[in-house]
C-alpha positions in Angstrom: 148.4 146.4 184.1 147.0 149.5 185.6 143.1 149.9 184.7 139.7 148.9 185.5 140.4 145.9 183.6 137.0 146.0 181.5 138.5 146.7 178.5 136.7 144.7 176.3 133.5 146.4 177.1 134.8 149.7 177.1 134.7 151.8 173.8 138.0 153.3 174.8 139.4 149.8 175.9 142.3 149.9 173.3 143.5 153.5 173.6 143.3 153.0 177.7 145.1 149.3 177.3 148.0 150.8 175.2 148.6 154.3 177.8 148.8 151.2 180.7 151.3 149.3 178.8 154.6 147.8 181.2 156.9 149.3 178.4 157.2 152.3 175.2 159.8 151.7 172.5 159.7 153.8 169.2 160.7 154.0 165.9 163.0 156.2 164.3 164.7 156.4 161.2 164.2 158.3 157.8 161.1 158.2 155.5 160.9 155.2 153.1 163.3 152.9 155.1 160.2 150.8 155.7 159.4 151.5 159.2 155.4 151.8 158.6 155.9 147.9 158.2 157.8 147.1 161.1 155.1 149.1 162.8 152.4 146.7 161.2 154.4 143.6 161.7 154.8 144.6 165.8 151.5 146.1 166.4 149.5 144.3 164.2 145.7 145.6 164.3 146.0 147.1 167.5 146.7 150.6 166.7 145.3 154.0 167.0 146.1 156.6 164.4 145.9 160.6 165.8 148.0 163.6 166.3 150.2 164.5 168.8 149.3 166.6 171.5 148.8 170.4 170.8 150.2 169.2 166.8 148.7 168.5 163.9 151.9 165.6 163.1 150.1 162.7 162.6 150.4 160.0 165.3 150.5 156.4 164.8 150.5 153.9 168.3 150.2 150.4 169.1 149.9 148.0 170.9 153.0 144.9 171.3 152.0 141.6 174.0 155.7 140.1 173.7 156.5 137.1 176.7 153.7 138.5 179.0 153.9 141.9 178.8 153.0 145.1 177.4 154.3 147.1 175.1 153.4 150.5 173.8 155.0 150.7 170.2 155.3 154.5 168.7 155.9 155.2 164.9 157.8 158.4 165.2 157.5 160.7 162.3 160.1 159.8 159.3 162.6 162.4 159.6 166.7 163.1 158.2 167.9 164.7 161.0 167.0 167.1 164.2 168.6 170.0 162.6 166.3 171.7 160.7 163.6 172.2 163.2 160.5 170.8 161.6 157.7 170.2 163.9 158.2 166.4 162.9 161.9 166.7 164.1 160.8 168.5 167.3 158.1 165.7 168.3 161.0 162.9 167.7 163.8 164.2 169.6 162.0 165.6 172.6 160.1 162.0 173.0 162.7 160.4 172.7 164.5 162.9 175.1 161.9 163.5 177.4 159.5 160.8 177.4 162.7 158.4 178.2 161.2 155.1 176.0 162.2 151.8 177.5 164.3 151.4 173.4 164.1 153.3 170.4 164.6 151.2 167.2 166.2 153.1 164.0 165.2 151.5 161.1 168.1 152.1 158.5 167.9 151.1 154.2 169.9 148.7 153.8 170.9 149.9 150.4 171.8 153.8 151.3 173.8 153.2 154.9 175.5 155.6 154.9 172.8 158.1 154.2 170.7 156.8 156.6 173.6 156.4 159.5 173.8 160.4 159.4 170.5 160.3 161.4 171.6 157.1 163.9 174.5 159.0 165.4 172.3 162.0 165.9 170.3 159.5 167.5 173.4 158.1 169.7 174.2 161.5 170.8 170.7 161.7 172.7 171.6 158.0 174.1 169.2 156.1 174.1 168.8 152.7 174.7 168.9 151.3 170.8 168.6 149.1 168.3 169.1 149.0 164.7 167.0 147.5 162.3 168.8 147.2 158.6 165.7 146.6 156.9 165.4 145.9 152.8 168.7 143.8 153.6 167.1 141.7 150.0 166.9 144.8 148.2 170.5 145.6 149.1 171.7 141.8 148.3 170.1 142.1 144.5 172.4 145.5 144.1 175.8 143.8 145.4 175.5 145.2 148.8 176.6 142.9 151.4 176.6 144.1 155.3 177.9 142.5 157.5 175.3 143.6 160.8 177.7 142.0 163.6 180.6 144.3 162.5 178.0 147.0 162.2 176.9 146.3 166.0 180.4 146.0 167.2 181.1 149.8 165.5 178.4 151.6 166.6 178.3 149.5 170.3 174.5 148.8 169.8 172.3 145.6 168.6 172.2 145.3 165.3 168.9 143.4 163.5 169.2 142.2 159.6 165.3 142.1 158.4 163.2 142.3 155.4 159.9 143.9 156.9 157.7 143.1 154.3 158.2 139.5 154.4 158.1 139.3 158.3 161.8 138.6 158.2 164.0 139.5 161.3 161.0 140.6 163.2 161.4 137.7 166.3 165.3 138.3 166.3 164.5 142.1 166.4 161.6 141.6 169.3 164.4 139.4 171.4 166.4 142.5 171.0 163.9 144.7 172.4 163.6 142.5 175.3 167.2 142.6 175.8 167.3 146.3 175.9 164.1 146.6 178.0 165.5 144.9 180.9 168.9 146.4 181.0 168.5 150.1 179.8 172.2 150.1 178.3 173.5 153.4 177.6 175.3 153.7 173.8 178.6 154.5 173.4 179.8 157.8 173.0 181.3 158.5 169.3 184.0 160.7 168.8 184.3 163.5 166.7 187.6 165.5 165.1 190.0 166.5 168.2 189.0 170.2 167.9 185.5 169.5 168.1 185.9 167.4 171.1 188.2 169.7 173.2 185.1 172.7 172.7 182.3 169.8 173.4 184.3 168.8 176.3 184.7 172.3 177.7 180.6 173.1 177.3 180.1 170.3 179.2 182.3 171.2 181.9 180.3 174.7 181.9 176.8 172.7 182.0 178.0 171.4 185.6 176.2 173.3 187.6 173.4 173.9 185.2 169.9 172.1 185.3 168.9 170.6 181.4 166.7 168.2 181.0 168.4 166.6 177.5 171.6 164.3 178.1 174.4 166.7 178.6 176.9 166.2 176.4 174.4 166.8 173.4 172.8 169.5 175.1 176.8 171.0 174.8 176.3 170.1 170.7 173.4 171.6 170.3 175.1 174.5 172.0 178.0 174.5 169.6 175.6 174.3 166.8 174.1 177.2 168.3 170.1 175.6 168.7 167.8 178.5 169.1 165.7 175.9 171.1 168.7 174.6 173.2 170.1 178.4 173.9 166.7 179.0 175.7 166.7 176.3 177.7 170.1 177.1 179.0 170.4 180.9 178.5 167.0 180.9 181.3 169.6 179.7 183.4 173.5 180.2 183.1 173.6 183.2 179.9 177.3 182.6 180.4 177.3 178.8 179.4 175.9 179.8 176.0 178.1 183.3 175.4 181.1 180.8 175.9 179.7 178.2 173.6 179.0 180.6 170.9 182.7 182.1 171.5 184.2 178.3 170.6 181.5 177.9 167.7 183.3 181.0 166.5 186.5 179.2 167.3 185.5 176.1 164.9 184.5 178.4 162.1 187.8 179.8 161.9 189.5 177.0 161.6 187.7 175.6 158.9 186.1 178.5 157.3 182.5 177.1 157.3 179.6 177.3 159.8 179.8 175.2 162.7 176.5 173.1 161.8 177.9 172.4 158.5 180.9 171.6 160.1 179.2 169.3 162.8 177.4 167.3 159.7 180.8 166.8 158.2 181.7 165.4 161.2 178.9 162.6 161.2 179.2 162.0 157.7 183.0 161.6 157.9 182.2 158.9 160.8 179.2 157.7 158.9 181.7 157.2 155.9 183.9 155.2 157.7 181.8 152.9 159.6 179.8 152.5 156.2 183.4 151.4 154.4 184.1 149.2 157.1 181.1 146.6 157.1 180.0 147.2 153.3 181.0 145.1 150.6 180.2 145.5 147.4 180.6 142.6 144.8 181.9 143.3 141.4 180.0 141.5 138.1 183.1 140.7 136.1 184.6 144.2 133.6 181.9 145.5 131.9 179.1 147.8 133.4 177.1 146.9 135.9 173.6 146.3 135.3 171.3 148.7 135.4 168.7 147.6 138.3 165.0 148.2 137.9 164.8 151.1 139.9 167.4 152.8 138.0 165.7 152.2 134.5 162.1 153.0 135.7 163.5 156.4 136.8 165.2 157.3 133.5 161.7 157.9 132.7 160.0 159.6 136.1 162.6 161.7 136.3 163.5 162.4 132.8 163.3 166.3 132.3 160.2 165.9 129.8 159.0 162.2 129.6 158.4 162.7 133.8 155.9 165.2 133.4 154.5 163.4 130.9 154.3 160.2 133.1 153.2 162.5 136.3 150.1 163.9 133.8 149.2 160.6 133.0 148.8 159.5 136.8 147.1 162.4 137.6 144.9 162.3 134.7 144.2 158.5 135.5 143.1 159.8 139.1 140.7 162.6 137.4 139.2 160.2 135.1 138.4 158.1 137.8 136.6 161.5 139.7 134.8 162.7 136.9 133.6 159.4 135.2 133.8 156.1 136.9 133.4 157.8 140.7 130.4 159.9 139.2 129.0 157.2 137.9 129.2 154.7 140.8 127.9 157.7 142.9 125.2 158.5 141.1 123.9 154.7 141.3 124.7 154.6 144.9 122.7 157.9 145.0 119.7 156.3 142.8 119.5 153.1 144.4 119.5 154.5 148.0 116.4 156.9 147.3 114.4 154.0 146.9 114.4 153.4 150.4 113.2 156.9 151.0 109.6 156.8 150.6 109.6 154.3 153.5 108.1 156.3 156.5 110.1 156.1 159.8 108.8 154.2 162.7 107.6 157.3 164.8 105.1 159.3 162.6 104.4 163.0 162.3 105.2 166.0 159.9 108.3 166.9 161.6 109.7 163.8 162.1 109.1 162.9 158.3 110.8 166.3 157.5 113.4 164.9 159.9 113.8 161.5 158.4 114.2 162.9 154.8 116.7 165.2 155.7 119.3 162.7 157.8 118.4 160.4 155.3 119.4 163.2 152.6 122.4 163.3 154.6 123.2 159.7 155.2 123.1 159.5 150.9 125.4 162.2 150.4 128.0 160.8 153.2 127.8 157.1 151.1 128.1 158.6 147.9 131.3 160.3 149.4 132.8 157.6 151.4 132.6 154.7 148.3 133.3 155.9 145.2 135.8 159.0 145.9 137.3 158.3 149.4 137.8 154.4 149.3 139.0 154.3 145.7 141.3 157.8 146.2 143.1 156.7 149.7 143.7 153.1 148.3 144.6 154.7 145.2 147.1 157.3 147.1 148.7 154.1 149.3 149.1 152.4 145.7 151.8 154.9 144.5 152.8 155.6 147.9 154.0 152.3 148.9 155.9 151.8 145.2 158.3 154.2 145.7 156.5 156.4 142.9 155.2 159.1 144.8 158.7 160.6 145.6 159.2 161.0 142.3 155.9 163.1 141.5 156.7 165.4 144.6 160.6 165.6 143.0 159.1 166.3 139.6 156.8 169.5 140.7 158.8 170.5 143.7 160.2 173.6 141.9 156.7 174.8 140.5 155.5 174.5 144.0 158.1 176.8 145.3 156.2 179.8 143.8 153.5 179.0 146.5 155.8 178.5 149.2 155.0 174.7 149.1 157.2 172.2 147.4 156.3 169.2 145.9 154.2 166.7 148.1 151.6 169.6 148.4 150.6 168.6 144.9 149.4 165.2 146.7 146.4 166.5 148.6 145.7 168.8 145.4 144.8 166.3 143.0 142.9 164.6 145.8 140.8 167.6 145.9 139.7 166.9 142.3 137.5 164.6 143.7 137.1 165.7 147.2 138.2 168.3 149.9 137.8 166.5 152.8 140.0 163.7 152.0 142.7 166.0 150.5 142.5 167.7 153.6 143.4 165.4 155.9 146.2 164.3 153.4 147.5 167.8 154.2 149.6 166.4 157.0 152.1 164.8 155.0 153.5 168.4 155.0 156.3 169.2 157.2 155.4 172.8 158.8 151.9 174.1 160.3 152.2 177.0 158.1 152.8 174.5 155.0 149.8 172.6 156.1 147.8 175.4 156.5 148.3 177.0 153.1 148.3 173.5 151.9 144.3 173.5 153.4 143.4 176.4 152.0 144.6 176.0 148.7 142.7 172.6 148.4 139.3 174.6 149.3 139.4 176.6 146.5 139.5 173.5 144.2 136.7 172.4 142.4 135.6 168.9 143.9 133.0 166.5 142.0 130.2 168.2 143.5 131.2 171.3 142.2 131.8 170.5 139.1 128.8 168.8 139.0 127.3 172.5 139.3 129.9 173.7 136.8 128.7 171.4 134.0 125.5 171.2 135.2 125.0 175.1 134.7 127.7 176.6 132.5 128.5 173.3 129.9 125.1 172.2 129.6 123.4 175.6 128.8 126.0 177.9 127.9 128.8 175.7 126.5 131.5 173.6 127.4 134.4 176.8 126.8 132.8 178.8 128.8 132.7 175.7 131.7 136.5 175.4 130.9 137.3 178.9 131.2 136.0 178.7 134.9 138.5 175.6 135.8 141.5 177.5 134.0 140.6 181.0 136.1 140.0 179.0 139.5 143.9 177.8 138.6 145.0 181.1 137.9 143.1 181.9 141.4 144.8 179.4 143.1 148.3 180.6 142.3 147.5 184.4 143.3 145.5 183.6 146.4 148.5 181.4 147.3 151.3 183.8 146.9 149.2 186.5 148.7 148.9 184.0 151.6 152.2 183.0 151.7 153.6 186.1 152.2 150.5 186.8 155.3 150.5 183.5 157.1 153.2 183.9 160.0 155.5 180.5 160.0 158.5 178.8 158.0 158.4 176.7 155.0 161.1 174.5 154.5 162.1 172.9 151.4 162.1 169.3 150.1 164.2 166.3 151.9 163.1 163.4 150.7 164.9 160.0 150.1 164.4 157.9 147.2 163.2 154.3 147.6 163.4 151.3 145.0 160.4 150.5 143.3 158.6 147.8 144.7 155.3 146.0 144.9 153.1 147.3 146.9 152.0 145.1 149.8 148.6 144.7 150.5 148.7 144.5 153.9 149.9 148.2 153.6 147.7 149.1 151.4 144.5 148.4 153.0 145.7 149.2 156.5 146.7 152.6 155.5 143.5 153.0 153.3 141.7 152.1 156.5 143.2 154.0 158.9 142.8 157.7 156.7 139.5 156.5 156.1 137.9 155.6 159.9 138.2 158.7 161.1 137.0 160.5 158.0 133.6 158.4 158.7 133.1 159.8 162.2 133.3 163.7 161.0 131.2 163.2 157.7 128.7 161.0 158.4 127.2 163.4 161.7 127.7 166.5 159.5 125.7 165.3 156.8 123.4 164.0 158.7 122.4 166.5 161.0 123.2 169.6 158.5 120.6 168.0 156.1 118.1 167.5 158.9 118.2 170.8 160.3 118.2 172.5 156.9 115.2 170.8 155.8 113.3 171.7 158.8 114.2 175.4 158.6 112.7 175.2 155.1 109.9 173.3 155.7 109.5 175.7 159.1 109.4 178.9 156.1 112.7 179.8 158.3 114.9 180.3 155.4 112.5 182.4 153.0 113.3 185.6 154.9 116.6 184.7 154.4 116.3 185.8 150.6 114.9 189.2 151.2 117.9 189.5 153.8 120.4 188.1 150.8 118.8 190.3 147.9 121.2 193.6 148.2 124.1 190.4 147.6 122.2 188.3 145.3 120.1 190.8 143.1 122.1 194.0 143.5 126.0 193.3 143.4 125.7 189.3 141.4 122.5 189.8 139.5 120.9 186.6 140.2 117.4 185.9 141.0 116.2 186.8 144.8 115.3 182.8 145.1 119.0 181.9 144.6 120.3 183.2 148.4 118.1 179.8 149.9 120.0 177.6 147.2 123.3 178.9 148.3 122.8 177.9 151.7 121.5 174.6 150.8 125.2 174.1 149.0 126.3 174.7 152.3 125.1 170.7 153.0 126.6 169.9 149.4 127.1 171.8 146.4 125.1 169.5 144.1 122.2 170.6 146.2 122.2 174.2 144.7 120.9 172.7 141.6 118.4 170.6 143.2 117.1 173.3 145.1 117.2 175.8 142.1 114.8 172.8 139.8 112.1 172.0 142.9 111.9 175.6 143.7 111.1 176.8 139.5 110.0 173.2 138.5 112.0 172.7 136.0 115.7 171.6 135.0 116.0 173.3 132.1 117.5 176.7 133.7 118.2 178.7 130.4 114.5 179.6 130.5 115.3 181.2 134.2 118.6 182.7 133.7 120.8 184.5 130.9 124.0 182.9 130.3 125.9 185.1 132.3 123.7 184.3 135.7 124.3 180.8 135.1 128.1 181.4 134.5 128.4 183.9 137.4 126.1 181.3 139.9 128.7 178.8 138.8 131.5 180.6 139.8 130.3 181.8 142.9 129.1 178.1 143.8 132.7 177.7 143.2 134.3 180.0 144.9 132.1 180.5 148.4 132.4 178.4 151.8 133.6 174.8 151.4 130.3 172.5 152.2 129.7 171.7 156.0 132.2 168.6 156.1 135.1 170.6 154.9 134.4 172.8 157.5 134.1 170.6 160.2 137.6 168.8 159.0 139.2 172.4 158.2 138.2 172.5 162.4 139.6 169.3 163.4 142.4 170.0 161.7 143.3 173.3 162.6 140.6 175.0 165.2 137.5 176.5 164.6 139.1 179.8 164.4 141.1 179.4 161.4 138.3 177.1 159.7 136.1 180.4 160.1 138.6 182.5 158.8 139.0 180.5 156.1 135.3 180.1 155.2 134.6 183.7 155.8 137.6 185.0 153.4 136.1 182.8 150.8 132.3 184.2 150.9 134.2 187.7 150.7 135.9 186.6 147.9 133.4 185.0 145.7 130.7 187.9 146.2 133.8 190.3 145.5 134.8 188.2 142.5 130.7 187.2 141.4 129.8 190.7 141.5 132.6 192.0 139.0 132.4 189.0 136.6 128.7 190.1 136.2 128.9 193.3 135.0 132.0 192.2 133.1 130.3 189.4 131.1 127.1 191.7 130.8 129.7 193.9 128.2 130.8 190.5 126.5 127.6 188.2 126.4 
């Protein structure tokens, strides 16, 4: 190992012991084939979860000592194919194109093989050193399926692994595998395609002679012939006559079969996919009558029954809103109670502004543990839950069409309901979708939802001293909001959304292993981001108001406040204290009047319109600092700045529109 070799002292010792490892294999395969677990069961707790660089695709590495040495172990992102150009797709092929890993393992289902084969001879046509892992092989067995892996290996010219992840199964016989490969860097075997498509593969890659590419050659000449935009580039840069010629034989292909070349190219893998699959599957028969229905196949009668699976999708999601608005309020606010006990103890340096200090990052450290424990914890372990069952595929499937209108599709609804109970969390969970664009919109969307500690202003205002209609009526337009703003934005963000591909697993039962590690790793670096911004936001706020800093502030806000909304001058300081956390513009507004019963202070329609704008204007300081880590200050500006101009714009007209009603 290459290093200074204190890496147990060093805060960075992990990340630098895994970038000095003596070897890098990766996994590949398609998403729900349980490669998350073969990751756990290689890696064990020596991982680091991030992005890639530049990307905002989610990046899981670890750490494999196998018979002395080092290994660096990378979960590529679950993809179907590198056809469609997703930045997921793009990440996988060009590491494991251009990064060269020492072995890439392609975990395969068991129980769909010859689904999941589509993507392994994409992956032989890059060529690198492999393995296959048929994992669920138990799965399979309770269905009929036998495989019979040696055939399997002796097909496709490459190691083949029988395993059942979960249950550790077939992990040593796949790491003796790995070793194998590691030391003797065997090149796959080349499969053939249909004669015509060889004969025009084989004259690209005669053209590609003299040409410099930094893929393998001969599917650099497929990705001509399928005409990559990516590919043509790289290629055109250099020899413009390589590509004019492959396009001319692409052209050449189409009219023999009268179909585009790329669907012609996937018939080709599926046809050998077909074949290979026929060849080592068997597929035992339980006497004349019908075949049992399995578990899988009875559970999804109902999720995916046309009305009894949104019926089942509204009870989940109501389950996780009853949990936001009643038992996580409720442990929040005795989290909340029983910390401000501890406040009244002074700090152990003394003085006016370092008790204005303490009670403000103490302010701060309350508000980041009455986040963290009874919304992020519960949500994220929650979320892994139906994740790891096989469930959440069928919520995304359900609402995928409705989604469409936003230029989503359906596992954008996933970081939506986690926005019920908190932004920050359900923005991070915005990287389950597959294009920036699609995150993007994703993010903003979720800002615009209500969190607890907005509602807590909603109710707090509108249903306790107005009435609870009037509170509902401002949930149902923020909905109505969220589907305009959405269209507008999806026509004016630049970037692609691509539909839905996803597989469908078998039900199982979660593992908690899974569970917890995954909870764990969303939730660590969640703690880094919101912790400091509570923390120092509350701190700094309170000294600028104990400092008499932010009182010019309302005579600055009052042509906003008092003109256009029609509030109270005092309200532009409790606006900006929302800024730290929304539940603080109620706090504010009771210490500054003394009193909590704010009918006496404002008409009905100022407490309905100071709802709407607490609603509506710039996500609190952690969402912004996430929105930034996410996806650069810039945009987290933009989209903070678009939403002040919004809710003034919007604030301003409900008030003189309710002034006519109320």
């Amino acid at each position: 190992m290459s290093g200074c070799g204190e890496c147990n002292a060093c805060p960075k010792g992990k990340e630098c012991s895994i970038k000095n490892a003596d070897y890098t294999i990766a996994l590949a395969g398609n998403a729900n084939v349980g490669k998350s677990v073969i990751f756990n069961q290689l890696t064990g707790v020596d991982q680091i979860i991030g992005n890639w660089p530049g990307k905002t695709v989610e990046r899981a590495e670890g750490l494999l000592l196998l018979k002395g040495k080092r290994i660096r172990v990378i979960d590529l992102p679950g993809i179907y194919s590198f056809s469609t150009y997703s930045m997921e797709e793009l990440v996988s092929r060009d590491f494991i194109a251009l990064e060269h890993p020492d072995a890439v393992i392609n975990v395969i289902d068991a129980s769909a093989l010859e689904r999941n084969l589509f993507f392994t001879i994409q992956l032989l046509e890059l060529a690198p050193p492999l393995v296959i892992a048929v994992n669920q092989i138990d799965l399979a067995e309770k269905k009929g399926i036998s495989i019979d892996t040696k055939k399997l290996s002796v097909l496709l010219g490459v190691p083949v692994v029988p395993t059942v992840a979960i249950k550790g199964k077939g992990i040593a016989a796949l790491t003796d595998a790995i070793t194998d490969l590691m030391q003797d860097h065997p090149v796959p075997p080349v499969l053939r395609y249909g004669r015509e498509v060889e004969e025009r593969i084989g004259k690209i890659v005669s053209g590609l002679g003299t040409v410099s590419t930094k893929y393998p050659v001969r599917w650099t000449a497929i990705k001509l012939l399928e005409r990559d935009p990516l590919v043509q580039q790289l290629i055109g840069e250099q020899d413009s006559s390589v590509v004019k010629t492959a396009d001319i034989l692409a052209r050449e292909i189409e009219s023999l079969h009268g179909e585009p070349v790329c669907v012609v190219m996937s018939a080709e893998r599926y046809l050998v996919a077909d074949r290979i699959a026929a060849e080592v599957i068997t597929v035992r028969t339980h006497g004349e009558g019908p075949q049992k229905k399995s578990l899988t196949d009875r559970l999804d009668a109902v999720a995916l029954h046309p009305v009894l699976g949104y019926l089942a999708v509204i009870a989940v999601i109501g389950g996780l809103l009853v949990w936001t608005f009643l038992i996580g309020a409720q442990v929040s606010a005795f989290l909340a109670h029983f910390l401000s006990q501890f406040e009244q103890y002074e700090p152990v340096i003394t003085g006016p502004l370092m008790n204005i200090l303490w009670n403000g990052a103490f302010t701060g450290f309350i508000a980041g543990v009455t986040l963290i424990i009874p919304y992020v914890l519960p949500f994220y372990i929650l979320l892994a839950i139906i994740e790891d069952s096989g469930y959440l595929t069928r919520i995304s499937v359900m609402l995928d069409r409705g989604m469409h209108k936003l230029g989503l599709h359906g596992k954008a609804i996933i970081p939506m309901i986690l926005g019920y109970g908190c932004n920050v969390p359900a923005i991070y969970s915005c990287r389950i979708m597959e294009t920036p664009k699609q995150k993007m919109l994703t993010a903003f969307l979720v800002t615009l939802i209500p969190c607890t500690a907005r509602t807590v202003v909603i109710l707090g205002l509108v249903a306790a001293f107005v009435n609870i209609w009037w509170a509902l009526a401002l949930y149902a337009f923020d909905i109505i909001l969220i589907i305009l703003v959405g269209r507008i934005a999806f026509k004016a963000v630049p970037g692609e959304s691509v539909g839905l591909i996803m597989e469908m697993p078998d039900y199982h039962v979660p593992s908690l292993s899974v569970v917890l590690k995954q909870t764990w790793a969303r939730t660590k670096s969640l703690i880094w981001i919101v912790f400091p911004a509570y923390i120092i936001g509350s701190a700094v706020l309170q000294t600028f108001y104990a400092a008499g800093l932010l009182t010019p502030v309302n005579a600055l806000l009052a042509p906003v406040t008092v003109l256009w909304l029609g509030l109270p001058a005092v309200v532009g300081i409790t606006l900006i204290f929302g800024i730290v956390r929304k539940e603080l513009t109620i706090l504010t507004l009771a210490v500054i009047f003394g009193t909590t019963n704010f009918a006496t202070i404002m008409s009905p329609v100022q407490l309905i319109v100071l709802a709407l704008v607490s609603m509506l204007y710039i996500p609190c300081i952690s969402v912004i600092v996430v929105l930034a880590s996410e996806f650069g200050w810039k945009r987290s500006l933009t989209i903070s700045a678009a939403e002040i101009i919004m809710a003034i714009a919007i604030g301003g007209i409900a008030f003189r529109v309710l002034s006519l009603m109320l």
